[in-house]
Biopython code that builds the backbone (N, CA, C, O; Angstrom):
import numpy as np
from Bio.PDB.StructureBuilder import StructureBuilder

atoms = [
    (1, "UNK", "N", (-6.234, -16.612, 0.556)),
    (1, "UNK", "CA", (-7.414, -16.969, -0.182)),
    (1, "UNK", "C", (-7.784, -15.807, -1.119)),
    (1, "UNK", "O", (-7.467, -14.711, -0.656)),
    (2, "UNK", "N", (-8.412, -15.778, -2.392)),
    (2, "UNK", "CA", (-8.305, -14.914, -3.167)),
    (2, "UNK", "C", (-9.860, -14.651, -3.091)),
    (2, "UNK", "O", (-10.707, -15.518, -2.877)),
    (3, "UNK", "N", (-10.037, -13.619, -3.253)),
    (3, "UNK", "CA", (-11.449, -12.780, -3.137)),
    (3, "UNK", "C", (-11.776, -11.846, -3.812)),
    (3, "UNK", "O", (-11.158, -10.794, -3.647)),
    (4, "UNK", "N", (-12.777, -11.902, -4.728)),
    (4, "UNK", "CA", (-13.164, -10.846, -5.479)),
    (4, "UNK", "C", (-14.617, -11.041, -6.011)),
    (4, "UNK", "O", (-15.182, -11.556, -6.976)),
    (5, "UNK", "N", (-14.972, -10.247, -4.689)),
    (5, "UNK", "CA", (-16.637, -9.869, -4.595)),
    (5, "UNK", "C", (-16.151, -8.513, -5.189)),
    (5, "UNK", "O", (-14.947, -8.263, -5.232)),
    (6, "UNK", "N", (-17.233, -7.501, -5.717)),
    (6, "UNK", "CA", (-17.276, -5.938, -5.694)),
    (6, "UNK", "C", (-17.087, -5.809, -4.721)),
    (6, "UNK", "O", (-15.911, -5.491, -4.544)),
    (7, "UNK", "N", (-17.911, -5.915, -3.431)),
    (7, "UNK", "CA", (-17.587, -5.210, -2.069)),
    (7, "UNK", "C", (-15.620, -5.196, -1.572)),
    (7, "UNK", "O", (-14.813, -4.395, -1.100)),
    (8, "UNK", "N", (-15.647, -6.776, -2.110)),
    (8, "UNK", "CA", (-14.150, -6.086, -1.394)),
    (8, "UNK", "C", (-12.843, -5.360, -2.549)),
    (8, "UNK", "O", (-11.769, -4.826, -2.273)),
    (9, "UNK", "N", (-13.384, -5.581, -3.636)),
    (9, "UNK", "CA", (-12.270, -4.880, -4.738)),
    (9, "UNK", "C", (-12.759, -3.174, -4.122)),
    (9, "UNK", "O", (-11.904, -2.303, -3.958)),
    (10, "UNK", "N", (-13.973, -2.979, -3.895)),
    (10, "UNK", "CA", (-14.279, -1.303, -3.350)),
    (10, "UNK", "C", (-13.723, -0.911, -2.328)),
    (10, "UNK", "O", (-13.440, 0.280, -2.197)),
    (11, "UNK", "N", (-13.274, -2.397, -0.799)),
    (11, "UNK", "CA", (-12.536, -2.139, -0.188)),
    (11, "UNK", "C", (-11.092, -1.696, -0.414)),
    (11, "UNK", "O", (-10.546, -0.732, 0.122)),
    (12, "UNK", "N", (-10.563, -2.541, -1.282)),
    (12, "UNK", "CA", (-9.149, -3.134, -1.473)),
    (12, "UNK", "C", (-8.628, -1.144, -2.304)),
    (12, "UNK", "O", (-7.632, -0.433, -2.177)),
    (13, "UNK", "N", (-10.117, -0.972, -3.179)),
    (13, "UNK", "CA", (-9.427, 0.328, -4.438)),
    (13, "UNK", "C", (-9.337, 1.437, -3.330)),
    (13, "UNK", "O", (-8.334, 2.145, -3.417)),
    (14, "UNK", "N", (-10.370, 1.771, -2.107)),
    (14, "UNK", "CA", (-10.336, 2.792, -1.381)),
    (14, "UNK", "C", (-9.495, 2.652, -0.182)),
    (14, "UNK", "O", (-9.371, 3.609, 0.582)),
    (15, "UNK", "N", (-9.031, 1.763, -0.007)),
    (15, "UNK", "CA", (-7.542, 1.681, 0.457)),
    (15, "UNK", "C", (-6.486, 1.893, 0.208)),
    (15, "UNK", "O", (-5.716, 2.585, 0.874)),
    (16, "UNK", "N", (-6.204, 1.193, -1.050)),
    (16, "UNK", "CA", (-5.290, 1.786, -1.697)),
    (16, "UNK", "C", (-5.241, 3.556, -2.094)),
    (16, "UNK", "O", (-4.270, 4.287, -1.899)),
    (17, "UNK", "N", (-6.226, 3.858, -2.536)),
    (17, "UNK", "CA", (-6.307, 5.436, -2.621)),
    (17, "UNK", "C", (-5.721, 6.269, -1.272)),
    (17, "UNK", "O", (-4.967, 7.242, -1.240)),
    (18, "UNK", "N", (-6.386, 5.481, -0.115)),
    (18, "UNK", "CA", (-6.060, 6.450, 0.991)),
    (18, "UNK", "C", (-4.315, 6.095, 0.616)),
    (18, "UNK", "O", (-3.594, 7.084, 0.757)),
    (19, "UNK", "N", (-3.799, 5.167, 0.292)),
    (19, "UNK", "CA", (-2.536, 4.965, 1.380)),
    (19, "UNK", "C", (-1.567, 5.503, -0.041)),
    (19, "UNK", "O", (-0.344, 5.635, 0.009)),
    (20, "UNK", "N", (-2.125, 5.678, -0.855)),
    (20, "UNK", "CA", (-1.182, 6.770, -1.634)),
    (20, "UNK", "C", (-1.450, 8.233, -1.782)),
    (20, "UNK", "O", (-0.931, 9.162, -2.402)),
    (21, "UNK", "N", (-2.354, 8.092, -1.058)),
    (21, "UNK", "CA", (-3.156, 9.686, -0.951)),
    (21, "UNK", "C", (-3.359, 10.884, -1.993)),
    (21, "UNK", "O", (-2.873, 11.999, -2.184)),
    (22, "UNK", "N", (-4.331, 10.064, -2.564)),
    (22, "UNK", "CA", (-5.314, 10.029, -4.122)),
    (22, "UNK", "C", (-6.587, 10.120, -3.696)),
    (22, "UNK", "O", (-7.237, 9.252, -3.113)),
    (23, "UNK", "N", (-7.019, 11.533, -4.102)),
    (23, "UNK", "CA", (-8.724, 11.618, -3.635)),
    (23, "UNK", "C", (-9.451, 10.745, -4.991)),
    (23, "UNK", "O", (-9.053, 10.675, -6.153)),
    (24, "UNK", "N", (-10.518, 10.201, -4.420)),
    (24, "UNK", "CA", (-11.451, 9.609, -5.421)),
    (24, "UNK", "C", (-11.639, 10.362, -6.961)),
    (24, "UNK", "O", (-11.988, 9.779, -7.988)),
    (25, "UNK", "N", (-11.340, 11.684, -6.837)),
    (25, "UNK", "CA", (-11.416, 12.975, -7.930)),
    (25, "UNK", "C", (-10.571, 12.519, -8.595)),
    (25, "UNK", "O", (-10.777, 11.730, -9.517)),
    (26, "UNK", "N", (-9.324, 12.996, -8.191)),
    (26, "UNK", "CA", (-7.594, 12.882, -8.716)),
    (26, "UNK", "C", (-7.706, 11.398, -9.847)),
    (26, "UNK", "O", (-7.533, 11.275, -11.060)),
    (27, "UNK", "N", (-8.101, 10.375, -8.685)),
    (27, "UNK", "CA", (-8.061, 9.210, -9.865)),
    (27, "UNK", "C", (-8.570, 9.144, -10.965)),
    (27, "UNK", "O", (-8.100, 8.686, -12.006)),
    (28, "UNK", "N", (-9.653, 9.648, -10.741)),
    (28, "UNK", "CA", (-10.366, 9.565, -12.125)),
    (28, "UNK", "C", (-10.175, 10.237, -13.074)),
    (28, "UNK", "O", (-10.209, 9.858, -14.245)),
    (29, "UNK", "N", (-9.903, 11.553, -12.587)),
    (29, "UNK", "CA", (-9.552, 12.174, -13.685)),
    (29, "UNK", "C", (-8.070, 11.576, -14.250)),
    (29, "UNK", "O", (-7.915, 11.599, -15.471)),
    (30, "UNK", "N", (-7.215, 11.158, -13.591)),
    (30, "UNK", "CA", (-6.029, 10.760, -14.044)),
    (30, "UNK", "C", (-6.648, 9.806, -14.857)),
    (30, "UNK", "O", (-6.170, 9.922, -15.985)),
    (31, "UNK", "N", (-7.426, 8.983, -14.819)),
    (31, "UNK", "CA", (-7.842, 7.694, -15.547)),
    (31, "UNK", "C", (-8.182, 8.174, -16.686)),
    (31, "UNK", "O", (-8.039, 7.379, -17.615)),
    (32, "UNK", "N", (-8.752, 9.626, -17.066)),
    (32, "UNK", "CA", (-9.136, 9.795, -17.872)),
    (32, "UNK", "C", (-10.975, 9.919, -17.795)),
    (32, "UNK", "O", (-11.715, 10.208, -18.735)),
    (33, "UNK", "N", (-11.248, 9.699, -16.819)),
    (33, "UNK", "CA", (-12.850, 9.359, -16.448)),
    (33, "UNK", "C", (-13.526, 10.917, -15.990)),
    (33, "UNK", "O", (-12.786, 11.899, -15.934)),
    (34, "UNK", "N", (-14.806, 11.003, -15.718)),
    (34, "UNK", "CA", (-15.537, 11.626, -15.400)),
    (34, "UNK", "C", (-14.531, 11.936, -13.880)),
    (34, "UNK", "O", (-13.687, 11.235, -13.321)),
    (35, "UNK", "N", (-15.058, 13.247, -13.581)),
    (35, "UNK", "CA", (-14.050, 13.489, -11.559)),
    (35, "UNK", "C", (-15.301, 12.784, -11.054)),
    (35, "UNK", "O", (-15.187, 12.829, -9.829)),
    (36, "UNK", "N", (-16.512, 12.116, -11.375)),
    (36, "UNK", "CA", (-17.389, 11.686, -9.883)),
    (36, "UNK", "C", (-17.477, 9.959, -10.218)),
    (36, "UNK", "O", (-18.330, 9.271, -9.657)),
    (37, "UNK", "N", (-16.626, 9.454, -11.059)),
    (37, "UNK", "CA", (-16.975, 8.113, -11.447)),
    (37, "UNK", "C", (-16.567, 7.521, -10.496)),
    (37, "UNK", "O", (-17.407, 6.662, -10.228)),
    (38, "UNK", "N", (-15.353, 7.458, -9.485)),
    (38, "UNK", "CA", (-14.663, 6.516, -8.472)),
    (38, "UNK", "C", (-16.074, 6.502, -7.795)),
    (38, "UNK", "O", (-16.746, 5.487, -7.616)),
    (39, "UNK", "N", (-16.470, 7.947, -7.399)),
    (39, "UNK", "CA", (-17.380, 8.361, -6.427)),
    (39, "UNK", "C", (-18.613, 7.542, -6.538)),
    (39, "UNK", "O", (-19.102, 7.051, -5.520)),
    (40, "UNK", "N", (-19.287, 7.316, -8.003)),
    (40, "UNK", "CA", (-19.985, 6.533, -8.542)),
    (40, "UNK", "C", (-19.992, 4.782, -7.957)),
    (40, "UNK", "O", (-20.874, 4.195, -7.330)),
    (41, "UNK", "N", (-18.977, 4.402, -8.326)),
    (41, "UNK", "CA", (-18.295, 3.065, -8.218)),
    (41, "UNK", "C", (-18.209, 2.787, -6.371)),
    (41, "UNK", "O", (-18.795, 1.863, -5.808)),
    (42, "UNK", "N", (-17.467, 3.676, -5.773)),
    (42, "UNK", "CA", (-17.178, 3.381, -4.350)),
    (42, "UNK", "C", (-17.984, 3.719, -3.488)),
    (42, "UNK", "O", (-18.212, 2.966, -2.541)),
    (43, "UNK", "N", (-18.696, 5.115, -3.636)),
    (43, "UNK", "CA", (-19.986, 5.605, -2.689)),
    (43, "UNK", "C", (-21.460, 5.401, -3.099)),
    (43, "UNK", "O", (-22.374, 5.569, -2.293)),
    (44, "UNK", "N", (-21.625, 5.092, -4.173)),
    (44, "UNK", "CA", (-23.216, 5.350, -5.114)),
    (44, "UNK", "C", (-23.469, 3.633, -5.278)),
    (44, "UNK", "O", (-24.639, 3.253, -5.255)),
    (45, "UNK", "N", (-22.307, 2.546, -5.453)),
    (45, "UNK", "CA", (-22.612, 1.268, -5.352)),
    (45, "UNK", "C", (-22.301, 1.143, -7.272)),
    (45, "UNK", "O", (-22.112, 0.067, -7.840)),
    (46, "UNK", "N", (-22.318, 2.352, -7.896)),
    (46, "UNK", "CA", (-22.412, 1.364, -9.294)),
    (46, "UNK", "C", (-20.851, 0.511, -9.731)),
    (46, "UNK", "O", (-19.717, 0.727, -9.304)),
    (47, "UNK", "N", (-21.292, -0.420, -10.652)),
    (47, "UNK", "CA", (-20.382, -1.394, -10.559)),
    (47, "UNK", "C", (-19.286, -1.026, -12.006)),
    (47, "UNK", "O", (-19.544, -0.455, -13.065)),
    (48, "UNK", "N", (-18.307, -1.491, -11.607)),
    (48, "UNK", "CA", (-16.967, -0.473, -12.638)),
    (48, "UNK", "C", (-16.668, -1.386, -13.597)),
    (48, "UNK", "O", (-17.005, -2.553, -13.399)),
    (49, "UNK", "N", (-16.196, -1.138, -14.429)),
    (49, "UNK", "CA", (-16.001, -2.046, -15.990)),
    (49, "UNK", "C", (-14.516, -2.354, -15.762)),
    (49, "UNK", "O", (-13.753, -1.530, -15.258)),
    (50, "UNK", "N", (-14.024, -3.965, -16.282)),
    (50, "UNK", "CA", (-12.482, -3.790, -15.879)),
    (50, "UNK", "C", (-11.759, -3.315, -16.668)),
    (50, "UNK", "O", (-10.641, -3.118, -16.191)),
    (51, "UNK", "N", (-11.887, -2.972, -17.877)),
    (51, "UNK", "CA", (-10.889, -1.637, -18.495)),
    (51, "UNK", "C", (-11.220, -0.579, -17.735)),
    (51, "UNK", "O", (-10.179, 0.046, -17.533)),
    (52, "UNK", "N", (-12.117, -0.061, -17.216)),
    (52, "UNK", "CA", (-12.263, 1.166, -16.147)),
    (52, "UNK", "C", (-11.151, 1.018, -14.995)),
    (52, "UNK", "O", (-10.406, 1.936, -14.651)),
    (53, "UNK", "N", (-11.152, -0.302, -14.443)),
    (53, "UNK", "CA", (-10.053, -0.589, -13.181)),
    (53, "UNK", "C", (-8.814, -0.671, -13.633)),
    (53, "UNK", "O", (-7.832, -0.212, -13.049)),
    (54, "UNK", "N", (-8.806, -1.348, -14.850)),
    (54, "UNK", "CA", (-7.185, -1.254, -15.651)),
    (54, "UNK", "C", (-6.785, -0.104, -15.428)),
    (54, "UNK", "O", (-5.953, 0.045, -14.534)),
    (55, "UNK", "N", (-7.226, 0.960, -16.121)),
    (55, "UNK", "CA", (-6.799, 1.957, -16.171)),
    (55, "UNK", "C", (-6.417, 2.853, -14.846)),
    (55, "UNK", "O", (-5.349, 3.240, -14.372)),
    (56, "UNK", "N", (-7.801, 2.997, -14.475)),
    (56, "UNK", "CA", (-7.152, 3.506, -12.978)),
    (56, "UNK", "C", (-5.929, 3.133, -12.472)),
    (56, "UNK", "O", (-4.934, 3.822, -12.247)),
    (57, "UNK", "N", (-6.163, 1.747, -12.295)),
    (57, "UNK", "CA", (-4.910, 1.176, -11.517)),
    (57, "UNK", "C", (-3.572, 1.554, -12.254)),
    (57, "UNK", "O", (-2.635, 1.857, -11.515)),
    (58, "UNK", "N", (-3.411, 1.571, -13.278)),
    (58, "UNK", "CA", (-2.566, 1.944, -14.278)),
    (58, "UNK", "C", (-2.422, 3.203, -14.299)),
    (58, "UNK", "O", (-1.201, 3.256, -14.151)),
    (59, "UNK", "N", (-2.671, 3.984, -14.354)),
    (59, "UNK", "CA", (-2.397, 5.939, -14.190)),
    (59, "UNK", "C", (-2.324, 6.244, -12.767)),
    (59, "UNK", "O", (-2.006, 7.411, -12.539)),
    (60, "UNK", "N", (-2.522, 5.545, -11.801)),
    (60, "UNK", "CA", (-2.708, 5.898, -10.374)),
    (60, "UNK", "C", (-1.633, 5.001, -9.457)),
    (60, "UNK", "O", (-1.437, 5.109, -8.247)),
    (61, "UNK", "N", (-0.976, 4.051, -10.433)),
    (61, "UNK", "CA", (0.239, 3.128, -9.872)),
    (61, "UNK", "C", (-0.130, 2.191, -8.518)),
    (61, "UNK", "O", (0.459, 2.013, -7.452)),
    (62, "UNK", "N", (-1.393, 1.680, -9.079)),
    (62, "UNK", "CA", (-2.138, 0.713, -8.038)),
    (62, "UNK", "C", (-1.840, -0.473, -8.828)),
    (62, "UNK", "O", (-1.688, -0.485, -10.050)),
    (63, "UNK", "N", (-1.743, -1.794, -7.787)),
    (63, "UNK", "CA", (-1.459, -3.160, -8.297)),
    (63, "UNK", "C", (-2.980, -3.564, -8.595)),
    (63, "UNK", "O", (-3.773, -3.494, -7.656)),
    (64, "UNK", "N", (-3.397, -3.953, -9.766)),
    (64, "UNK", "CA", (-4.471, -4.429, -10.752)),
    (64, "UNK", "C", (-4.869, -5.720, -9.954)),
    (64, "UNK", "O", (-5.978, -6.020, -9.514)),
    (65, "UNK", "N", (-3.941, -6.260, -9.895)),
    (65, "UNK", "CA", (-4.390, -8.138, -9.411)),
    (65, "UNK", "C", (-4.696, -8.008, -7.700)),
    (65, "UNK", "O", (-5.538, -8.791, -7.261)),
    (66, "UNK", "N", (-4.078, -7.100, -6.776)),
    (66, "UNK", "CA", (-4.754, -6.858, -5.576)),
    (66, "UNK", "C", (-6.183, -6.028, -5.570)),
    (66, "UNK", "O", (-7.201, -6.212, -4.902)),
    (67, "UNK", "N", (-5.924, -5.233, -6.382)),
    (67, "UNK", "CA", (-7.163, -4.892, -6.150)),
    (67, "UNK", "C", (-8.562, -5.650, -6.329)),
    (67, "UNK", "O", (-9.628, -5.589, -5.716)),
    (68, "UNK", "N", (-7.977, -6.607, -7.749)),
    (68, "UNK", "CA", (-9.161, -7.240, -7.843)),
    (68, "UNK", "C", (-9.505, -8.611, -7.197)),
    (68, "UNK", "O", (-10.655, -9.038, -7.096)),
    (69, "UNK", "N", (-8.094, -9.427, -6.659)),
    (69, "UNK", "CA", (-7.800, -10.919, -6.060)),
    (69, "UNK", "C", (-7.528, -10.748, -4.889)),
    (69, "UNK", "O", (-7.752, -11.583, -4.012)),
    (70, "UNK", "N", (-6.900, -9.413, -4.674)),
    (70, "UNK", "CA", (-6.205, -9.347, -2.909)),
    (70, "UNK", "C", (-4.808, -10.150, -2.868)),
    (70, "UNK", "O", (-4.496, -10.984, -2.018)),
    (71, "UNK", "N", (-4.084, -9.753, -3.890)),
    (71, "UNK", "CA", (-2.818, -11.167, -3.869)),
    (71, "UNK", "C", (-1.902, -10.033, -5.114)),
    (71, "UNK", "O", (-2.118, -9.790, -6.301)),
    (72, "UNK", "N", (-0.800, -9.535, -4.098)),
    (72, "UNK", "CA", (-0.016, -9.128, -4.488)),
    (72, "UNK", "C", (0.946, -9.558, -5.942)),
    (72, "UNK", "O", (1.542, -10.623, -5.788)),
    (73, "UNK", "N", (1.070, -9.184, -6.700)),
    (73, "UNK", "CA", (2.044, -9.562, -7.885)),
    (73, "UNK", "C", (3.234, -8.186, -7.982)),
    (73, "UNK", "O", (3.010, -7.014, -8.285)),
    (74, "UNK", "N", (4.548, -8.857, -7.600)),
    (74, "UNK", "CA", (5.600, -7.739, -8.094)),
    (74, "UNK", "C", (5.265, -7.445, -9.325)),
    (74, "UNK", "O", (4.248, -7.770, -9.937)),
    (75, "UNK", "N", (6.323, -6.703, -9.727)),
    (75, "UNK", "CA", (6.469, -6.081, -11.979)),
    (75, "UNK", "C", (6.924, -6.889, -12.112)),
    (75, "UNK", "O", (6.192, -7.603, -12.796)),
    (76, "UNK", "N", (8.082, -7.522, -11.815)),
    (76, "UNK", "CA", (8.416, -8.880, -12.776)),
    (76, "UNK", "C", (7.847, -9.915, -13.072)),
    (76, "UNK", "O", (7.846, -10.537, -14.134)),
    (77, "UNK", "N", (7.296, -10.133, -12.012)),
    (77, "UNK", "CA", (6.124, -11.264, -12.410)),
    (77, "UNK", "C", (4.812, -10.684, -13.247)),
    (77, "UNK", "O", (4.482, -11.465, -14.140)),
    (78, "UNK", "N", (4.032, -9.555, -13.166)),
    (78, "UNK", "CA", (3.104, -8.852, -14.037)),
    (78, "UNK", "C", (3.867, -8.765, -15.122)),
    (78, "UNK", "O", (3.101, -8.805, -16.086)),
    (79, "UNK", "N", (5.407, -8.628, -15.621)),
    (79, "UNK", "CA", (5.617, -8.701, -16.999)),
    (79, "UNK", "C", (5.569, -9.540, -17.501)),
    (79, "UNK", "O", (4.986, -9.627, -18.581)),
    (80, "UNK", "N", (6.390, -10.870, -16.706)),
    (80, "UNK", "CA", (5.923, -12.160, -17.137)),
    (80, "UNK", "C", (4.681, -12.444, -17.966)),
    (80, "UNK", "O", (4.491, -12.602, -19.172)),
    (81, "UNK", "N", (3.584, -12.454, -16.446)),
    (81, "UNK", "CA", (2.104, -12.919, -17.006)),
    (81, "UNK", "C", (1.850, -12.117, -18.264)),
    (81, "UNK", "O", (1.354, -12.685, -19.237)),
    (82, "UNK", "N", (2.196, -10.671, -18.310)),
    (82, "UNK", "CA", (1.904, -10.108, -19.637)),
    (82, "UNK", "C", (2.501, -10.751, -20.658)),
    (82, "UNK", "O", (1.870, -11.465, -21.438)),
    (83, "UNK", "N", (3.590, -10.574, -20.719)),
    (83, "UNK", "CA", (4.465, -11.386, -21.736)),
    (83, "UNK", "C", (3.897, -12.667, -22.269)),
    (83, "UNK", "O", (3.925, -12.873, -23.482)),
    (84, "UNK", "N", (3.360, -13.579, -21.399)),
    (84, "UNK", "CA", (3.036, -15.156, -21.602)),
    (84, "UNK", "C", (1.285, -14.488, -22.116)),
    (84, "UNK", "O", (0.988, -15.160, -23.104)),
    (85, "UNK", "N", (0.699, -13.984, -21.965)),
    (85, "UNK", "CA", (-0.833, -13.596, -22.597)),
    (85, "UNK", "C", (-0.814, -13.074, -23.704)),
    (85, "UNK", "O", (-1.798, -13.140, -24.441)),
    (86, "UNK", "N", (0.493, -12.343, -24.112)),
    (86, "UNK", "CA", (0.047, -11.449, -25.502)),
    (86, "UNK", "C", (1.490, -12.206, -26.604)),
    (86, "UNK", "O", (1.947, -11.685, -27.622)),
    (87, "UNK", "N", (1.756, -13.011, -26.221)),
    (87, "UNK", "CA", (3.047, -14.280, -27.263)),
    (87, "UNK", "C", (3.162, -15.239, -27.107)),
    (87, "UNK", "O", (4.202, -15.578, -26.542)),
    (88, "UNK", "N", (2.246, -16.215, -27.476)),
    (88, "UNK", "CA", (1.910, -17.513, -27.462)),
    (88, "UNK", "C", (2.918, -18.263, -27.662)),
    (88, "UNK", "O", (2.865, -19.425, -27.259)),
    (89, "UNK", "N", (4.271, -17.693, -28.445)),
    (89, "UNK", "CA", (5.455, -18.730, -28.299)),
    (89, "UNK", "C", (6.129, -18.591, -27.049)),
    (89, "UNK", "O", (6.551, -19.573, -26.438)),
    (90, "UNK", "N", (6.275, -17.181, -26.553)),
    (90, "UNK", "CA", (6.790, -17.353, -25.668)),
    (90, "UNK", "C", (6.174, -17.426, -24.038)),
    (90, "UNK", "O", (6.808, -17.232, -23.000)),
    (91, "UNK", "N", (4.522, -17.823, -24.220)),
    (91, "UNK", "CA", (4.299, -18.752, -23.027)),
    (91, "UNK", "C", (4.745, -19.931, -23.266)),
    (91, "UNK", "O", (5.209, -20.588, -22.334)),
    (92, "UNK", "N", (4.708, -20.337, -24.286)),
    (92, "UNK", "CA", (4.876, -22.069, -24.614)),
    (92, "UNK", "C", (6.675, -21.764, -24.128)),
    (92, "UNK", "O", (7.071, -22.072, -23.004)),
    (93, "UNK", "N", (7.453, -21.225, -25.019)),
    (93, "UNK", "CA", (9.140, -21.445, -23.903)),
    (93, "UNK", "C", (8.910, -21.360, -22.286)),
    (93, "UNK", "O", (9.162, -22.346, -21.593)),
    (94, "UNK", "N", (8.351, -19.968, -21.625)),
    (94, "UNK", "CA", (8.658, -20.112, -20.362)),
    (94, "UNK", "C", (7.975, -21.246, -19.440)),
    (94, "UNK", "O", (8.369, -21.569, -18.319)),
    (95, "UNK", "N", (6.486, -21.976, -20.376)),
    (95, "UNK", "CA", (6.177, -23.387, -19.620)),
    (95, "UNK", "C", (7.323, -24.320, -19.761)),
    (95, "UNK", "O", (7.749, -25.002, -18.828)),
    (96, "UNK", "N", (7.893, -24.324, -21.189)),
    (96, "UNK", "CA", (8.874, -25.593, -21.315)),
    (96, "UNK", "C", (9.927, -25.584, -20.328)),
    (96, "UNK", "O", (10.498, -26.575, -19.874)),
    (97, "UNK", "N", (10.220, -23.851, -19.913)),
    (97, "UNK", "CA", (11.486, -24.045, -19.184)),
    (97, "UNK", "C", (11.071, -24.483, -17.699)),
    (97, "UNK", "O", (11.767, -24.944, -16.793)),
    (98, "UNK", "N", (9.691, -24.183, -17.754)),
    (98, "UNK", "CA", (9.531, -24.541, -15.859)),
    (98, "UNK", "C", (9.458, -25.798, -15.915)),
    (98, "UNK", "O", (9.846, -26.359, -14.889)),
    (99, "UNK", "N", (9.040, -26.570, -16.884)),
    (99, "UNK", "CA", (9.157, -27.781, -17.186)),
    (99, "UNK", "C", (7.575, -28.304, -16.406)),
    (99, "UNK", "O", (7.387, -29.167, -15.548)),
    (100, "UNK", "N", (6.619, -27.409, -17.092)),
    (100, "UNK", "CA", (5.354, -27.449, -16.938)),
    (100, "UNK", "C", (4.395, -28.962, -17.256)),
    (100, "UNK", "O", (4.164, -29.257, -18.428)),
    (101, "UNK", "N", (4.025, -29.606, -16.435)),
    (101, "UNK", "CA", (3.487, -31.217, -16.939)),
    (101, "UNK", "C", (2.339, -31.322, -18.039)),
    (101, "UNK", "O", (2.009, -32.245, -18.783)),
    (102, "UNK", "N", (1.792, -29.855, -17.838)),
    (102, "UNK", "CA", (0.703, -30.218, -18.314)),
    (102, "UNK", "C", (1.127, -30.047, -20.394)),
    (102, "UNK", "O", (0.521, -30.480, -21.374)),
    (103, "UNK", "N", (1.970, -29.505, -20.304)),
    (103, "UNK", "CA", (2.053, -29.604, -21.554)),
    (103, "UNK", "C", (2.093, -31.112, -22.613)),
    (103, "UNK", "O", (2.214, -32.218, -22.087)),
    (104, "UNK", "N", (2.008, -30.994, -23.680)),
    (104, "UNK", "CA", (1.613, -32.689, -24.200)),
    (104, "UNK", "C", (3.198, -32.513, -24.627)),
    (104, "UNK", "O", (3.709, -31.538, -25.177)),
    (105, "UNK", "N", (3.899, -33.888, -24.162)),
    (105, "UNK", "CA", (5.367, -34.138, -24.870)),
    (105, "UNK", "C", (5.803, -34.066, -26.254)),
    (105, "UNK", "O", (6.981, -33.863, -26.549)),
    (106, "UNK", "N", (4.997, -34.207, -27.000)),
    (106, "UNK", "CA", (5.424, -33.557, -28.336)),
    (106, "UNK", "C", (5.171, -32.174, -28.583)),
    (106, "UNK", "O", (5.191, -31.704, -29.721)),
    (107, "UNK", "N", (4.912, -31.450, -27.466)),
    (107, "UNK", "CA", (5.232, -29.577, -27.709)),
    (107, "UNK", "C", (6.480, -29.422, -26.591)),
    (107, "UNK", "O", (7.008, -28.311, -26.540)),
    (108, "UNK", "N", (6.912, -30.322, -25.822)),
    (108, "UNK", "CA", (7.707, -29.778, -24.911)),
    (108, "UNK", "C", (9.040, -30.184, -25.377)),
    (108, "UNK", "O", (10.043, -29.843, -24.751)),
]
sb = StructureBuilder()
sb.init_structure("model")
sb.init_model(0)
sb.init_chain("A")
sb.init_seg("    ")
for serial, (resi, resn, name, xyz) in enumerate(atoms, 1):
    if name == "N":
        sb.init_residue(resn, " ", resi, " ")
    sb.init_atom(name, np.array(xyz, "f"), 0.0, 1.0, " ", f" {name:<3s}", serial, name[0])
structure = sb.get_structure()
């Protein structure tokens, strides 16, 4: 089941931190952020912007879609979904090839 309250993306990010063993500091500054913003976000309650989580997750080699859904995505599939969001032809091929219904028969 996919879940994404704040409370549990705060769970899901300070988990992940422990289990790559990344102080709340380290991340942020890797993110590019203030060193007390995680601290902000995970201990203080304020609520994080999702280019703020992009990034983190992205400089800190955390999966983006668990943290925020709880639902693992390998890289190949995150290139995919990237791929199909930023080239509109080529979401429209990889629906045609799954042989996607919802498409209208004169695009497929």
């Amino acid at each position: 089941m996919l879940s994404y309250s704040i409370a549990d993306i705060r769970l899901r990010l300070q988990e992940q931190l422990r289990r790559i063993g990344v102080s709340m500091r380290q991340a942020s500054i890797r993110a590019g952020k203030s060193p007390g913003y995680l601290h902000s976000v995970l201990k203080d309650g304020n609520d994080p912007t999702i280019s703020s989580l992009t990034e983190i997750c992205h400089t800190n080699g955390l999966n983006l879609p668990y943290i925020l859904f709880g639902v693992h995505i390998d890289d190949e599939a995150e290139t995919l979904l990237r791929l199909a969001q930023t080239h509109p032809n080529r979401r429209h091929a990889l629906m045609t090839l799954l042989g996607d219904p919802a498409l209208p028969q004169d695009l497929a």
